[in-house]
C-alpha positions in Angstrom: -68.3 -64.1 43.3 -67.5 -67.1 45.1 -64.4 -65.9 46.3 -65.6 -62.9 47.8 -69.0 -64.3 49.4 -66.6 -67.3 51.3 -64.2 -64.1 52.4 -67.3 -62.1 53.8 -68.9 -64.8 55.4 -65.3 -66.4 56.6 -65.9 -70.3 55.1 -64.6 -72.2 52.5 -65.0 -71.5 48.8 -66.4 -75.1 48.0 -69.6 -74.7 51.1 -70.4 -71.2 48.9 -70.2 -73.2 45.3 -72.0 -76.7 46.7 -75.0 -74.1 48.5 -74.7 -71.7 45.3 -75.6 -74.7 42.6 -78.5 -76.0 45.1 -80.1 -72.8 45.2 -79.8 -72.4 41.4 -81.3 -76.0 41.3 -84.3 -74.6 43.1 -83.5 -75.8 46.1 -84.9 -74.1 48.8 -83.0 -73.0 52.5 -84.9 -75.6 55.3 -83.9 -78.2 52.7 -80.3 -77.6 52.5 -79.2 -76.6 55.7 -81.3 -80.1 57.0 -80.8 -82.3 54.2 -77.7 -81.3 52.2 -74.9 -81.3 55.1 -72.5 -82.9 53.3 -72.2 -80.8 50.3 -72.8 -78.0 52.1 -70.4 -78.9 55.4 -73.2 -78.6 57.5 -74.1 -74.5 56.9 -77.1 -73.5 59.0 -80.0 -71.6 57.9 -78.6 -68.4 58.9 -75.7 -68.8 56.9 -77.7 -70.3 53.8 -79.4 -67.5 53.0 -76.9 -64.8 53.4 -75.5 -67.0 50.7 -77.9 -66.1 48.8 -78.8 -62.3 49.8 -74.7 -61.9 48.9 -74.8 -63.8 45.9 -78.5 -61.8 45.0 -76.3 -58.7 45.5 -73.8 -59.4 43.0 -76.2 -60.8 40.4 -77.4 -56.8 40.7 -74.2 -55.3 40.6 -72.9 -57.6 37.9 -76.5 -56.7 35.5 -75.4 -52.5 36.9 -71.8 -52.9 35.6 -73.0 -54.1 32.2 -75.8 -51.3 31.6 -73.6 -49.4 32.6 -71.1 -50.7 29.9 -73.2 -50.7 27.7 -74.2 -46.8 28.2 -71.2 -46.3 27.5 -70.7 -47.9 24.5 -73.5 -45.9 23.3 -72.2 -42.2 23.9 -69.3 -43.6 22.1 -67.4 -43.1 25.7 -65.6 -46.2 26.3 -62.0 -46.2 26.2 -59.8 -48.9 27.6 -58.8 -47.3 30.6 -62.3 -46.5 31.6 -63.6 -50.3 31.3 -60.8 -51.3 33.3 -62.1 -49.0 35.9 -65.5 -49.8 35.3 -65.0 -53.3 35.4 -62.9 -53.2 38.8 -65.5 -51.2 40.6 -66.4 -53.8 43.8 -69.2 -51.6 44.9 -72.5 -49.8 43.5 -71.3 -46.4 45.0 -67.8 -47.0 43.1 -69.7 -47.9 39.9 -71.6 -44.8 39.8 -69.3 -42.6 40.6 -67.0 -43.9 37.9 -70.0 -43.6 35.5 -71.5 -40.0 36.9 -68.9 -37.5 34.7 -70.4 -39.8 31.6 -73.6 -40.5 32.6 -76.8 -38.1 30.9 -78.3 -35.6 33.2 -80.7 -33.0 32.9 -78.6 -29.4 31.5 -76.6 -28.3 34.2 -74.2 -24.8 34.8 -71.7 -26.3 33.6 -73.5 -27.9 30.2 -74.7 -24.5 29.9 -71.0 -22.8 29.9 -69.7 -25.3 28.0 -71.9 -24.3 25.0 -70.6 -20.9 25.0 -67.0 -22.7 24.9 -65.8 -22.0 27.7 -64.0 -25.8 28.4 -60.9 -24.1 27.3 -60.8 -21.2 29.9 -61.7 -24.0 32.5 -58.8 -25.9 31.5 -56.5 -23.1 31.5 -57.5 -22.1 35.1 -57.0 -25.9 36.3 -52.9 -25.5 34.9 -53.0 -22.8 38.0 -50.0 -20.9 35.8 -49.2 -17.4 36.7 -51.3 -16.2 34.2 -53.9 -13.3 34.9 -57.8 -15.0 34.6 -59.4 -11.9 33.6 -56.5 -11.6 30.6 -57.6 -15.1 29.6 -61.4 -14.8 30.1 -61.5 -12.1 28.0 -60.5 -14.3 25.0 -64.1 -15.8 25.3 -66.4 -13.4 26.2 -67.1 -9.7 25.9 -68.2 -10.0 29.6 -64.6 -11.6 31.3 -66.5 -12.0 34.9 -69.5 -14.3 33.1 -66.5 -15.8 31.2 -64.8 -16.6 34.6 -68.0 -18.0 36.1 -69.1 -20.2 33.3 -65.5 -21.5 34.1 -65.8 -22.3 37.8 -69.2 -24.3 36.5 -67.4 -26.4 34.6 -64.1 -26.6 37.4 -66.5 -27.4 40.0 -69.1 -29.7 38.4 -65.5 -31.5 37.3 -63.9 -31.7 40.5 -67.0 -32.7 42.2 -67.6 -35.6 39.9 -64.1 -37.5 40.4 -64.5 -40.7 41.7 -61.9 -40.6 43.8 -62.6 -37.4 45.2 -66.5 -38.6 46.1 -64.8 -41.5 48.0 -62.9 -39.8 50.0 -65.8 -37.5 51.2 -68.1 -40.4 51.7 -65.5 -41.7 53.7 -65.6 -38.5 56.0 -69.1 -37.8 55.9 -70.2 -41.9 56.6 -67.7 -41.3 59.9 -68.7 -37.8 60.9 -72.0 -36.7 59.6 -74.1 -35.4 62.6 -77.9 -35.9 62.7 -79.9 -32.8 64.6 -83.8 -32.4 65.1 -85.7 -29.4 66.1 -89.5 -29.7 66.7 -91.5 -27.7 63.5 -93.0 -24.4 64.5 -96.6 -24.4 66.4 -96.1 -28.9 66.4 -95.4 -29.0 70.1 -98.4 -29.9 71.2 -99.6 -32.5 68.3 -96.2 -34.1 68.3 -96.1 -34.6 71.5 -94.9 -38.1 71.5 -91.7 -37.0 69.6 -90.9 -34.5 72.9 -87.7 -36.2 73.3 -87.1 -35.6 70.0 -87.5 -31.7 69.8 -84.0 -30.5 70.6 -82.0 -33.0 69.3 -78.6 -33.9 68.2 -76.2 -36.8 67.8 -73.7 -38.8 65.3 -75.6 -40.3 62.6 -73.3 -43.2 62.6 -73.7 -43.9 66.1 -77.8 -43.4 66.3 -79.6 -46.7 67.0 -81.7 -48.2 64.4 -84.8 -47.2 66.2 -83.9 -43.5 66.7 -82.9 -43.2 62.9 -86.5 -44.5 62.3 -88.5 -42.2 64.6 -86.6 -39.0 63.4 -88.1 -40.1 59.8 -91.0 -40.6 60.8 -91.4 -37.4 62.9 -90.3 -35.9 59.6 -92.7 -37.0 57.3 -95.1 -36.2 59.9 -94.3 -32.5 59.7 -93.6 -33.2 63.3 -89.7 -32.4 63.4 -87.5 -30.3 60.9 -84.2 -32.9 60.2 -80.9 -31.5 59.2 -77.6 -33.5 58.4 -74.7 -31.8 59.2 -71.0 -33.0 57.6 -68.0 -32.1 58.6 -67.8 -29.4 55.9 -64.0 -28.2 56.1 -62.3 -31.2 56.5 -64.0 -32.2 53.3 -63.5 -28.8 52.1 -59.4 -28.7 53.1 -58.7 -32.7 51.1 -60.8 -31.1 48.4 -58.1 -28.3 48.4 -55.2 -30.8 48.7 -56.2 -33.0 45.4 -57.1 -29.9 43.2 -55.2 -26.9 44.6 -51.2 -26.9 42.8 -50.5 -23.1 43.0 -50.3 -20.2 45.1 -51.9 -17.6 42.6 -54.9 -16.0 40.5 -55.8 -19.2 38.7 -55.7 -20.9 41.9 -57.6 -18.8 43.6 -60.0 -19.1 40.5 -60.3 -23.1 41.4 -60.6 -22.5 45.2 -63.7 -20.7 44.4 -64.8 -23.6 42.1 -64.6 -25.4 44.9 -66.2 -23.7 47.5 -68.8 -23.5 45.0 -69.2 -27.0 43.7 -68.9 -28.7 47.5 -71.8 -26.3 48.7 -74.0 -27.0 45.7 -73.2 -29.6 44.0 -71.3 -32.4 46.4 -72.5 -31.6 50.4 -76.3 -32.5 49.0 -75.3 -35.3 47.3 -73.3 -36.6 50.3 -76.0 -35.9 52.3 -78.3 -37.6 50.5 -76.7 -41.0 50.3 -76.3 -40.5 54.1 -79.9 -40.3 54.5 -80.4 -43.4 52.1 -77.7 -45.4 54.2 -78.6 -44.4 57.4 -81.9 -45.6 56.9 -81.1 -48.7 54.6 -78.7 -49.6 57.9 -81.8 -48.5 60.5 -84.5 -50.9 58.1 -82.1 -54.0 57.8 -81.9 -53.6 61.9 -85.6 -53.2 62.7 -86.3 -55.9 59.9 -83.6 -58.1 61.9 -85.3 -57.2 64.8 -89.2 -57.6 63.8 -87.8 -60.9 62.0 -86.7 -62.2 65.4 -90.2 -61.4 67.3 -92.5 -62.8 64.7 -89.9 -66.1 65.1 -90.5 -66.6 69.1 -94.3 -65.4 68.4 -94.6 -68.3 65.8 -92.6 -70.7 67.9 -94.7 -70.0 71.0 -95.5 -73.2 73.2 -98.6 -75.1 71.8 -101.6 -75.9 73.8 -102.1 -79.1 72.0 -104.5 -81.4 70.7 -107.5 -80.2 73.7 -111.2 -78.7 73.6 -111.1 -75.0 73.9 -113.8 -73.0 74.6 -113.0 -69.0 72.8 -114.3 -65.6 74.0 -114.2 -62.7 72.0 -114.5 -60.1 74.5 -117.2 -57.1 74.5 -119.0 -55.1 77.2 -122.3 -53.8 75.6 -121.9 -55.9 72.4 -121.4 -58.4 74.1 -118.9 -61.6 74.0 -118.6 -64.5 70.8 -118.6 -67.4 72.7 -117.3 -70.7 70.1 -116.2 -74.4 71.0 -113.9 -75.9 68.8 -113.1 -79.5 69.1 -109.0 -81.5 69.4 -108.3 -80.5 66.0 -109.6 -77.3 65.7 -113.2 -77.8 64.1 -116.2 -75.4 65.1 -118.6 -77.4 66.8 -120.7 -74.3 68.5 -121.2 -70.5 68.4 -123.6 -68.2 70.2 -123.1 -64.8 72.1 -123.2 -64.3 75.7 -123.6 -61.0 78.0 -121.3 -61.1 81.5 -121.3 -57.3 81.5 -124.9 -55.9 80.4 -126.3 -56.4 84.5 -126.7 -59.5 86.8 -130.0 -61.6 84.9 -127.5 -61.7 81.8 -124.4 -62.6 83.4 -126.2 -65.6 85.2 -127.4 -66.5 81.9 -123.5 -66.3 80.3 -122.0 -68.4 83.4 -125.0 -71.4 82.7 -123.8 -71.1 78.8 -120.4 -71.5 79.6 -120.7 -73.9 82.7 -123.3 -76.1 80.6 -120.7 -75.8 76.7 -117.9 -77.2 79.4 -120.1 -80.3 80.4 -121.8 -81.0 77.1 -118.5 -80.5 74.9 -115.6 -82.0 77.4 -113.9 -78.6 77.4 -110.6 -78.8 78.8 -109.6 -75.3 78.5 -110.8 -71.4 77.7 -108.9 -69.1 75.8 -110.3 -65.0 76.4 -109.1 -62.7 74.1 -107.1 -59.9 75.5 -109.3 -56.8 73.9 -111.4 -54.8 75.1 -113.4 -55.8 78.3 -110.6 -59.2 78.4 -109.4 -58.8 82.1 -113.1 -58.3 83.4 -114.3 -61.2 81.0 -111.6 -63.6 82.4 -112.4 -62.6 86.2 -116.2 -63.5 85.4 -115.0 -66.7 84.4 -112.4 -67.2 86.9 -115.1 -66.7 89.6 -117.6 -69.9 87.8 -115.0 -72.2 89.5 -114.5 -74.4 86.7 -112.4 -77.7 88.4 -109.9 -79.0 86.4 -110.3 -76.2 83.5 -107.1 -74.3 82.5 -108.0 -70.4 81.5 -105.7 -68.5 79.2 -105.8 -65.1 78.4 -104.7 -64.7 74.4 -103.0 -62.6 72.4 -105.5 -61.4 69.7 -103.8 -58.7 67.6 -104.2 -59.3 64.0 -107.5 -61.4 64.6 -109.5 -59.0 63.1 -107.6 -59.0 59.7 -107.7 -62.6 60.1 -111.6 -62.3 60.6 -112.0 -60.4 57.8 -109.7 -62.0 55.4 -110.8 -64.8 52.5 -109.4 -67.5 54.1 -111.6 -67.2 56.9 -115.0 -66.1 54.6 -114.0 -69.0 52.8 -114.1 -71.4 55.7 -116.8 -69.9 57.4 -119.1 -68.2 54.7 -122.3 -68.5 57.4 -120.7 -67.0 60.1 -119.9 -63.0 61.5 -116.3 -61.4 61.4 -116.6 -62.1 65.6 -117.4 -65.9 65.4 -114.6 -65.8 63.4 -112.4 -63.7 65.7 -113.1 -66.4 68.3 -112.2 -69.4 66.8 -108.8 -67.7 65.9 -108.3 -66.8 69.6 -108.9 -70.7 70.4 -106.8 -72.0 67.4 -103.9 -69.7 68.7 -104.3 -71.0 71.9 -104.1 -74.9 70.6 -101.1 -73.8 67.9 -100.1 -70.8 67.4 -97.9 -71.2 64.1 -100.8 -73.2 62.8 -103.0 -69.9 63.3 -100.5 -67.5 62.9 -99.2 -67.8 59.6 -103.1 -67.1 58.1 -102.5 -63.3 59.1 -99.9 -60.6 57.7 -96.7 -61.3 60.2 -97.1 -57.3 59.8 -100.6 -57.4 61.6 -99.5 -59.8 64.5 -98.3 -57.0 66.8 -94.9 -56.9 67.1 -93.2 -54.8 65.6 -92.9 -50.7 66.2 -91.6 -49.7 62.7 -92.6 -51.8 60.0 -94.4 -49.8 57.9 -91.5 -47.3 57.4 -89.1 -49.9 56.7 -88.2 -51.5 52.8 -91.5 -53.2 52.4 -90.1 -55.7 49.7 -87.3 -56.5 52.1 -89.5 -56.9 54.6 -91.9 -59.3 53.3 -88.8 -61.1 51.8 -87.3 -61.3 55.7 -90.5 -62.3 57.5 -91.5 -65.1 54.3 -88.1 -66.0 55.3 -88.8 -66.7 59.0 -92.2 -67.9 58.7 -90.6 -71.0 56.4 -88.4 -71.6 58.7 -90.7 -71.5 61.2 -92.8 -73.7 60.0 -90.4 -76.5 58.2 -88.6 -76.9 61.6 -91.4 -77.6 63.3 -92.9 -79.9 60.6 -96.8 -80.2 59.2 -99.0 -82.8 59.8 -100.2 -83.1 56.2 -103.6 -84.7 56.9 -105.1 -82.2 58.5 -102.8 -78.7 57.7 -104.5 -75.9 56.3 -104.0 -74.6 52.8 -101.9 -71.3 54.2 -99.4 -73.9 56.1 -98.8 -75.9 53.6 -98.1 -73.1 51.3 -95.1 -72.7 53.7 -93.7 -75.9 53.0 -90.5 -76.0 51.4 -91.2 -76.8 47.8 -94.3 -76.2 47.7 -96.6 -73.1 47.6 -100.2 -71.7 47.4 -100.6 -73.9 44.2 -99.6 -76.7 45.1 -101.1 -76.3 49.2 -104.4 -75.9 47.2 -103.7 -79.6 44.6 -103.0 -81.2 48.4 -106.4 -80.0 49.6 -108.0 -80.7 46.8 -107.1 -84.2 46.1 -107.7 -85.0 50.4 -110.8 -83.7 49.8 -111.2 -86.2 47.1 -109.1 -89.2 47.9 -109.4 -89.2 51.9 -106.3 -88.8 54.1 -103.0 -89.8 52.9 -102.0 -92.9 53.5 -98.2 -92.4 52.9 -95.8 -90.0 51.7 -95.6 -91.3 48.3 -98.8 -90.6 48.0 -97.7 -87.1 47.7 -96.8 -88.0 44.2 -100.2 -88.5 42.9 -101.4 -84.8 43.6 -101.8 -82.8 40.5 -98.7 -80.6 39.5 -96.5 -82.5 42.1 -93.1 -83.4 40.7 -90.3 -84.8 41.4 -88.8 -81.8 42.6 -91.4 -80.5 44.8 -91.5 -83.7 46.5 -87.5 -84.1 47.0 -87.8 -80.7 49.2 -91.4 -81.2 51.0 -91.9 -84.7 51.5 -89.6 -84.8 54.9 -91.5 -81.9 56.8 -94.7 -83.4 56.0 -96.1 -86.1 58.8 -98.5 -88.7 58.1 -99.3 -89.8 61.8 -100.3 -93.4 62.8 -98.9 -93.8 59.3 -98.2 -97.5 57.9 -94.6 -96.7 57.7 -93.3 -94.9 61.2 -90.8 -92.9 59.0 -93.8 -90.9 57.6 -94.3 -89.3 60.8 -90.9 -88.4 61.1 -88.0 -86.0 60.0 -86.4 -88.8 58.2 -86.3 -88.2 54.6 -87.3 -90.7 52.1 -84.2 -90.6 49.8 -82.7 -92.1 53.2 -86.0 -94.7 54.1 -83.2 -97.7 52.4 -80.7 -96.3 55.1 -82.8 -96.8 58.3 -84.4 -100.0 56.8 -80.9 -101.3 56.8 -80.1 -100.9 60.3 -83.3 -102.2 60.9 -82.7 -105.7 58.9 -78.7 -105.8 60.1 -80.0 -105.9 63.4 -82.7 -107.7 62.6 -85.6 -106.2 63.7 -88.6 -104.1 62.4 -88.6 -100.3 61.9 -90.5 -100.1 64.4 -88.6 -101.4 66.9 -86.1 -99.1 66.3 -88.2 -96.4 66.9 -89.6 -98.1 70.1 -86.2 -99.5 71.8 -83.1 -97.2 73.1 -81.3 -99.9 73.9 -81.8 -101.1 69.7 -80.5 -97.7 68.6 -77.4 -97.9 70.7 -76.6 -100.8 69.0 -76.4 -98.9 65.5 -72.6 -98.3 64.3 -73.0 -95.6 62.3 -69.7 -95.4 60.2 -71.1 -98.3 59.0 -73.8 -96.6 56.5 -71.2 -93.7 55.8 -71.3 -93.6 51.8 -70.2 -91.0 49.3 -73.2 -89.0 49.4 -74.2 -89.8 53.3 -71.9 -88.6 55.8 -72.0 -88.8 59.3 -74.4 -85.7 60.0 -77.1 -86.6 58.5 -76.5 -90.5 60.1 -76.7 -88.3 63.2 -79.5 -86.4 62.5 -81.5 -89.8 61.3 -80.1 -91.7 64.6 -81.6 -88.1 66.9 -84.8 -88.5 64.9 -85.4 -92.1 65.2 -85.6 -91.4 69.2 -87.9 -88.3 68.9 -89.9 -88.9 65.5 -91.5 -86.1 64.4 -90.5 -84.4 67.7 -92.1 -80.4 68.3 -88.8 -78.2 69.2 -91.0 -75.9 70.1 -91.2 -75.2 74.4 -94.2 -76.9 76.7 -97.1 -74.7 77.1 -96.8 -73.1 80.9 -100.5 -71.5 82.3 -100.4 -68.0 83.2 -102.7 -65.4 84.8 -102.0 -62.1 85.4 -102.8 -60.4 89.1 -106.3 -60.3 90.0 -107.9 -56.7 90.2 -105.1 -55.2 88.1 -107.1 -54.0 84.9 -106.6 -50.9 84.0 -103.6 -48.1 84.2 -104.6 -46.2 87.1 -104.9 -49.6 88.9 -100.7 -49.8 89.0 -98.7 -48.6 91.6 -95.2 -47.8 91.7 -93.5 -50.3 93.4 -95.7 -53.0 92.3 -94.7 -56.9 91.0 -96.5 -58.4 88.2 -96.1 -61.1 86.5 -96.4 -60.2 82.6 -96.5 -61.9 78.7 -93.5 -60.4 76.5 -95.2 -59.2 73.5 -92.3 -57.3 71.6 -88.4 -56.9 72.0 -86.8 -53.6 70.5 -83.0 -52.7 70.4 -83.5 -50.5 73.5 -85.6 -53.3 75.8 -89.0 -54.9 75.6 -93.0 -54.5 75.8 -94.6 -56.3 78.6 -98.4 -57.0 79.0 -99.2 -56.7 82.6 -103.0 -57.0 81.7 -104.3 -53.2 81.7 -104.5 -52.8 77.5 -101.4 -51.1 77.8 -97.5 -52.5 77.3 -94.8 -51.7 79.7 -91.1 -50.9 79.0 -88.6 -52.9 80.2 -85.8 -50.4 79.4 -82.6 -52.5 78.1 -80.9 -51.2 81.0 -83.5 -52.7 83.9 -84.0 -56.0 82.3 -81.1 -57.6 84.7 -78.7 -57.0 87.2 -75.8 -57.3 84.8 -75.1 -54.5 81.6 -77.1 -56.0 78.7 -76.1 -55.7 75.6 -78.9 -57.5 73.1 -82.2 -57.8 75.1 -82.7 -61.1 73.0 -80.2 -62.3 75.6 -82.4 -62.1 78.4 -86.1 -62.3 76.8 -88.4 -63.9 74.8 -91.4 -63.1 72.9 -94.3 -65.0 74.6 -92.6 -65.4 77.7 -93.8 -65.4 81.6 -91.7 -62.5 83.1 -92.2 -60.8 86.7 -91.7 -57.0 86.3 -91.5 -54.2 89.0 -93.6 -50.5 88.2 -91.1 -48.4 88.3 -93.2 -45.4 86.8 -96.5 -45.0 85.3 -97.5 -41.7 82.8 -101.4 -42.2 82.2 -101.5 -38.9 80.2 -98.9 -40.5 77.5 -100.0 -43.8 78.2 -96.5 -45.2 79.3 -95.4 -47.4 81.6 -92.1 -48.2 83.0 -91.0 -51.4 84.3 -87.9 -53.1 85.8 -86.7 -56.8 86.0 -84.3 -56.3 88.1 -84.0 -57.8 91.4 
């Protein structure tokens, strides 16, 4: 296993076995790839976990070979060369179709033919001897053309269960299968956003993750009518080389076995584990993908530590209007009217001027909903000096809104106050808000609820941990659903933090950490370091600095004989620091590196400075865009083929791959961002389909 996961991944054997007995240690993938350099020779998170995917993958195939052994075993099967081959199979699809000729099935033709003893007569005709069938079928039945078809049963079901004759189909059919969509009879009309879709046809190898998806889905929809189309004689001719060894009767007797068994028997299976991979390959590429978005959504520049005044935007209902104070708290909620005729909106614009003197707001987050753009022009137009206004992002606010965590902290308040203060948190922080709410109800993905679910969740826990170990937790004030993302720890153990701060009071140090019920050793080894204590005693509690390595800094402190602090506080200390000095046998120079880059930032946020941004005045709505038009515009989702933009009229533009620069673009990723300020050109707009085309070139 070793071996081959250090081949696939092209590094040495010893990274995969130091990273392989971590994991099994119950180490988790933020704290190895940051804390564990040495042993691991400085693998990144990346290649960390496809560590352990591949070694996840062989752990399967390893408990598939042994069933399968096993099965075996039982129908008294097992010879010695059939183990060997069994226990050389390198893949699942070789394993099976070693174990397929063994393996019980449901009665089949050639179960069926077999009974009236007609194994013999097959094996006769396989010899392909000058011999004449119907002479030898005769022997075994009254009837010598049911004698000569119970044959071919057998022939074909034979034939089409040799491994090696499966493989080398697969081989054609995984290189030449062809995928082809028709629109379903009378579905034009109700299917119309699959138009492109209703006369299609193209290599199934070379479709795009995101097509292979959207034929499913049209599919299952009753939409579109899919067919899979292999390259039939060319399996059908190799078929003929490995089985055919005559020119005569019999022969012809196995040529029709095989004509039969490919038709019935191996062109659906083919195309049935074409289907499966094509869309195992399609999900692992949209999951890559959505993975990816829901990283630069998390990561998204921070607001900060600043009073925020939230709207939750409604015409006739109305908008929430909330103040939340530096860290986040509710200090006021009430409902104002901007849109319901002139007496109310004077009414709204004293609420809001008034909450902005009373509460020292420094900036207003608007929710980008329904009756948003209108919302944030009425405030625009109060004049508010020295007040920054934002316009937010609030899909998934509702399930936030809705969800326990949020009746829990706000048992006395309406799903709406509660929308608003999540449309002011995400302003302040959005990872801090974000990770409350299914990364599948954030917006930005276009396909994940036809993808592997449990992959899925496994890839997006994946990136909201790393997410939020990079860019650390201040532990005094985190919520429980952060901490629960903190390497080691959990929703147990996020809830024993709460509960003894509830108790105890903020935590003075790390060590502290220890005293929480049901914290060990081991959960404090991988959590302690990317949880901050700030204005802590010790200034190593607020950084990235591990405490295993609190001697190691202390040392360089005392050698050049100064405080901690002063390290922390004085460049021209730090350049001072000879760091092959502290090299030891478990501390190498990265992580003396790391240590030396943290003690100038501690506790630094990699995450970008938050930029303001408005979007054009008296552009609102789709049928306010002209062709020809510049905007600037939010990236809200990247795809494979290019990415959404919000221009501010409720509906995303495209950025087709091929207009987001001047230069051919291969991975839009290259180019964009999620969350980030773009200026777009209309380059077409469809209000009856509700699309909109955009263009980012100059």
């Amino acid at each position: 296993m070793i071996a081959k996961i250090a081949s696939t991944l092209g590094i040495h054997e010893n990274q995969v076995r130091k990273t392989v007995e971590l994991l099994d240690e119950g180490a988790t993938i933020p704290f190895i790839s940051r804390y564990r350099k040495e042993a691991t020779g400085s693998l990144d998170e990346v290649q960390v976990a496809q560590i352990r995917d591949l070694r996840d993958q062989f752990v399967e195939l390893e408990k598939r070979r042994e069933a399968i052994l096993k099965s075996l075993k039982e129908l008294d099967k097992l010879s010695p060369e059939l183990e060997k081959a069994v226990r050389g199979a390198q893949t699942l699809a070789k394993l099976e179709d070693i174990y397929l000729p063994y393996k019980p099935k449901r009665k089949t033709r050639a179960m069926a033919a077999r009974e009236k003893g007609l194994q013999a007569l097959a094996d006769k005709l396989f010899e392909q001897r000058m011999l004449d069938p119907e002479v030898l079928a005769a022997e075994f039945l009254d009837d010598p053309e049911e004698a000569l078809a119970g044959a071919r049963d057998i022939l074909a079901e034979e034939m089409m269960e040799t491994a090696e004759a499966r493989e080398e189909a697969r081989h054609l059919f995984s290189r030449k299968t062809t995928v082809k969509s028709a629109v379903a009879k009378g579905k034009q009309e109700a299917g119309i956003k699959y138009k492109d879709y209703f006369d299609w046809s193209e290599s199934l190898a070379q479709a795009p993750s995101h097509r292979i998806l959207a034929l499913f889905r049209g599919e299952n929809e009753g939409i579109l009518n899919l067919n899979l189309a292999g390259p039939d004689q060319e399996v059908l001719d190799k078929l003929d080389r490995r089985f055919i060894k005559g020119n005569n009767a019999c022969a012809r007797q196995v040529t029709l076995a095989i004509q039969d068994g490919y038709k019935r028997l191996l062109m659906p299976a083919m195309e049935n584990e074409m289907r499966a991979e094509a869309k195992k390959r399609a999900d692992e590429e949209a999951i890559r993908v959505f993975a990816e978005n829901i990283r630069q959504l998390l990561l998204a520049a921070p607001l900060g530590q600043k009073r925020v005044l939230a709207l939750d935007p409604g015409f006739r209902t109305g908008c929430k209007l909330v103040c939340l104070d530096e860290q986040g708290t509710l200090l006021d909620n009430t409902a104002i009217y901007p849109h319901t005729g002139p007496g109310q909106a004077q009414e709204a614009a004293h609420t809001i001027s008034a909450w902005v003197k009373k509460h020292k707001v420094q900036a207003i987050a608007i929710g980008n909903g329904t009756a948003g753009r209108e919302t944030e022009a009425f405030v625009r137009n109060l004049k508010l000096e020295g007040i920054t206004i934002i316009m937010v992002n609030e899909s998934g606010a509702s399930i936030y809104s809705a969800s326990e965590a949020a009746r829990e902290e706000f048992p006395d308040k309406d799903i709406t106050v509660r929308g608003a203060v999540s449309i002011g948190r995400r302003l302040m922080d959005p990872l801090a808000e974000l990770v409350k709410i299914d990364p599948k109800s954030i917006g930005v993905g276009q396909y994940q609820h036809d993808v592997d679910q449990k992959k899925l969740q496994a890839s997006l826990d994946d990136t909201v941990i790393s997410c939020v170990n990079s860019v650390g937790v201040e532990l005094n004030t985190a919520s429980k659903q952060i901490l629960s993302y903190v390497s080691g720890l959990g929703p147990q153990l996020a809830q024993n933090i709460i509960d003894y701060r509830t108790k105890n009071g903020p935590f003075i140090k790390r060590s502290d950490l220890k005293k929480v019920a049901r914290l060990g050793e081991k959960a404090y080894e991988q959590a302690a370091a990317f949880l901050r204590i700030r204005h802590a005693k010790n200034p190593l509690d607020a950084s990235a600095v591990h405490p295993e390595r609190y001697d190691i800094v202390e040392k360089m402190a005392k050698d050049l004989n100064c405080k901690v602090s002063d390290l922390l506080a004085n460049e021209s200390l730090r350049k001072q620091i000879q760091l092959q000095k502290y090299v030891t046998a478990e501390v190498g120079m990265p992580t003396l590196t790391d240590i030396l880059a943290e003690l100038a930032k501690p506790g630094r946020d990699p995450r970008e400075q938050f930029e303001a941004f408005e979007f054009t005045e008296g552009v609102n709505e789709i049928k306010d865009l002209r062709i020809g038009m510049k905007l600037p515009g939010i990236v809200t989702n990247i795809t494979n083929f290019g990415a959404f933009v919000d221009i501010g009229v409720h509906q995303d533009g495209l950025v087709h791959v091929s207009q987001l620069a001047d230069k051919f673009v291969k991975d839009p990723n290259e180019v964009v961002k999620v969350a980030q300020k773009v200026m777009v050109t209309v380059t077409e707009v469809d209000e009856a389909r509700k699309r909109i085309a955009l263009s980012m070139k100059k």
